[in-house]
C-alpha positions, 0 to 999 in steps of 0.5 A: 500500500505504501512504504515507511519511506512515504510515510515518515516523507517530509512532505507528510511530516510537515502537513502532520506538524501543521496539524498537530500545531492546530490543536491545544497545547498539552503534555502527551504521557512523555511529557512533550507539550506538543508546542516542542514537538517539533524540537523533539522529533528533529533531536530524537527522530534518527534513534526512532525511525531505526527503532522502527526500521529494526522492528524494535520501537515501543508505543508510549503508555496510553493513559485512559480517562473519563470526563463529563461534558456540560450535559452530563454525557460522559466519554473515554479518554485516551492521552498518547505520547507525544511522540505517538499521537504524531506517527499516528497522524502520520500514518492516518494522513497516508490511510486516507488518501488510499482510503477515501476512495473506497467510502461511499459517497454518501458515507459522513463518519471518520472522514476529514470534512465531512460531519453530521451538518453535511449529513443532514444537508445530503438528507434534505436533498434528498427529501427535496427530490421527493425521497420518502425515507432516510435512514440513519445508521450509527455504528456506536460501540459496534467494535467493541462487541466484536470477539477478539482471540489472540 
């Protein structure tokens, strides 16, 4: 699908980067804000990348938390490294431009874009065009109930 060499490309570090500077500023379980991320990649990133070329690289501890929103729903929350929540976007930005293609058009979940706004414009136009039924469909919680065996 694609190589390391696509995936850690300076091109894809740089759009990562742009993204992950867009976001608030924090400390991953590393404690890299991601303000210093930058910094920290150029000074770690020749011992990760043999890390990762040797097979040998380990994922940074994921602290897991809960918190409350101002409605009383309550979600799970993951805090990566710094460092990971970085590889992680960069293999999702190669992800997606492999994957794209493969959603349906009128597919609205986990795309770059595309949200429950555009969703319900899409409904209305096709209500405009005399459709009598749209049907909603919500995937929650679906792949925790899938059985994973080692």
């Amino acid at each position: 699908m694609f190589t390391l060499e696509e995936v850690f490309s300076t091109r894809n570090q740089s759009e990562a980067f742009e993204y992950l500077r867009s976001k608030k500023d924090g400390n991953g379980t590393d404690g890299v804000r991601l303000s210093e991320l930058e910094e920290y990649w150029e000074l770690n990133k020749a011992r990760i990348m043999t890390e990762i070329e040797d097979g040998v690289h380990q994922p940074g501890v994921v602290k897991c938390f809960e918190i409350t929103n101002q409605i009383g729903r309550r979600r799970q929350v993951s805090n990566l490294c710094t460092i990971d929540r970085f590889m992680g976007r960069l293999l999702a930005q190669k992800l997606e431009q492999y994957l794209t293609s493969e959603f349906l058009e009128n597919s609205f979940a986990y795309q770059e874009g595309k949200g429950a706004l555009d969703a319900e414009m899409k409904a209305k136009g096709f209500m405009e065009k005399g459709c009598r039924y749209v049907a909603v469909l919500d995937i929650k919680d679906f792949f925790e109930s899938i059985p994973y065996s080692d």
